[in-house]
N, C-alpha and C positions, 0 to 999 in steps of 0.2 A: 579452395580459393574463395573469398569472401566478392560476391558483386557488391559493386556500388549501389544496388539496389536494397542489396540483404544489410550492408552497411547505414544505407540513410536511415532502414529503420530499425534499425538496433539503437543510432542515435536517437531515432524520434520516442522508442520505448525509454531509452536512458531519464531522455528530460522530463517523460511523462511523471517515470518514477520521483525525480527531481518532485514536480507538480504536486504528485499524489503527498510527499511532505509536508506539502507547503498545505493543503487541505488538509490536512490532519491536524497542524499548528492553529489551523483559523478553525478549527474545531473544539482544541483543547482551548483557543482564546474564549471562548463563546461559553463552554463548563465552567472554566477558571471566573467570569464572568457571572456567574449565575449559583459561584460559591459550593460546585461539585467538585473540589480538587481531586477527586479520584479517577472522577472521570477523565477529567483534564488528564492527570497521571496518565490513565491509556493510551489517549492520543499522543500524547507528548512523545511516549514511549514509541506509537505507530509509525510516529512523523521520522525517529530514527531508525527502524526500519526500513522506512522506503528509503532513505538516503543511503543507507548498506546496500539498496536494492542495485539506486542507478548507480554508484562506486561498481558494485560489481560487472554491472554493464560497460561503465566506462575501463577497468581495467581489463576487461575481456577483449575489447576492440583496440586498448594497447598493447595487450601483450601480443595481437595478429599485426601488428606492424602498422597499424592503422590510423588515423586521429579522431579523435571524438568531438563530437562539436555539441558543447553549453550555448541551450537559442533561451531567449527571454519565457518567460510563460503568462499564460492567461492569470486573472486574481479568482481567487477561489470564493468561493462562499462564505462571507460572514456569519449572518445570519440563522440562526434555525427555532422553531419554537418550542421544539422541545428536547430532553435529552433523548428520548425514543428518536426524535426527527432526526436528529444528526447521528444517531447510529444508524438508521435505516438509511440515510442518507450514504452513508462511509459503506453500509452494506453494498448500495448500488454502484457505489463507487468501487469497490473492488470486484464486483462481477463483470467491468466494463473493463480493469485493468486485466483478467483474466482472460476473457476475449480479443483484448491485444495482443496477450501472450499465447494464444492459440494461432492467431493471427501469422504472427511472428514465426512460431513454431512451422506451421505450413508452409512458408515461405523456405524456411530453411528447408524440408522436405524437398518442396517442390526441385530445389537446387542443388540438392543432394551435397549439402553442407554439412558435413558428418559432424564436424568438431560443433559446429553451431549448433545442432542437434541436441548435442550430448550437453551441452552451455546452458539450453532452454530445458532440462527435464528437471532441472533443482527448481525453475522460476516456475513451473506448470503443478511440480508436487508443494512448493511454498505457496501457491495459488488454494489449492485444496484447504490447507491448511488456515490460510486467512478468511477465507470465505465461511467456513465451518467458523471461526471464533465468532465474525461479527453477526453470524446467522441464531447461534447462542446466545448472545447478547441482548439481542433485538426481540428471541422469543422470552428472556427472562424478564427482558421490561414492560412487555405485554401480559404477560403472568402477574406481574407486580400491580401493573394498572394503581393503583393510590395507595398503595399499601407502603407508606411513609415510612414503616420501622425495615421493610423488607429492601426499598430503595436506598436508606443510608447503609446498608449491609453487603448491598450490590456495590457503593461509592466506596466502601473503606478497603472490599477487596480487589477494588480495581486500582485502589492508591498502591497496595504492593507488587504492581508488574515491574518489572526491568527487563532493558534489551540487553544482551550480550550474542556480541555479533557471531556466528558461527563459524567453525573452524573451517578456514577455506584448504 
């Protein structure tokens, strides 16, 4: 049986993920801006992930009989000054999304919430997963440091990512 408690923050995870979209767009705005379309491409791509993320959140708490509540959210970061910053940025941004799902996850322990348990081991092993890409990322373009031919190489093959939401 789901507490009002384990529910308010499953909701508050849902809109974060919501959030964490929206940071991703104001990220890809800021490349797109600065004539990286590849990069952009990644976020772009990022930002539909995390919306797959909080849909899966939100249809989890529907299909428990439940309602989800969409709350407004904070504006994200425009700005960054470089493309390193705004990866290293999204880096820290997903070690902070993964500690909410740690978070989260103990809660559900703690409540001995088995279904919710079993709900949060895809979002903890997707967690590993994201974290590892933008930690690659972030060492590549520290490796790169000015190397102009090696940074349009990094940007054309980040133009070929796509989402394709996973088989639920």
């Amino acid at each position: 049986m789901l507490s009002d408690k384990l529910l308010d923050k499953l909701n508050d995870q849902m809109n974060y993920e919501f959030y964490s979209s929206q940071v991703y767009l104001a990220i890809a705005a800021y490349c797109a801006s600065e004539s990286w379309d590849g990069f952009a491409n990644f976020f772009i791509v990022q930002a539909e992930e995390e919306k797959f993320h909080a849909m899966k959140i939100f249809r989890y708490i529907n299909t428990l009989g439940k309602r989800a509540h969409v709350t407004g959210m904070e504006h994200p970061e425009n700005q960054y000054s470089s493309i390193l910053n705004a990866f290293e940025t999204a880096y820290e941004h997903e070690q902070l999304v993964t500690k909410r799902i740690y978070e989260l996850s103990d809660l559900a322990w703690n409540e001995r919430e088995h279904a919710t348990i079993n709900f949060l081991k895809w979002f903890i092993d997707e967690q590993v997963e994201e974290e590892a890409t933008f930690d690659t990322i972030v060492q590549k373009l520290k490796r790169i440091d000015k190397d102009s031919n090696a940074f349009y190489m990094l940007d054309a093959e980040l133009a070929t990512r796509t989402f394709t939401p996973p088989a639920e």
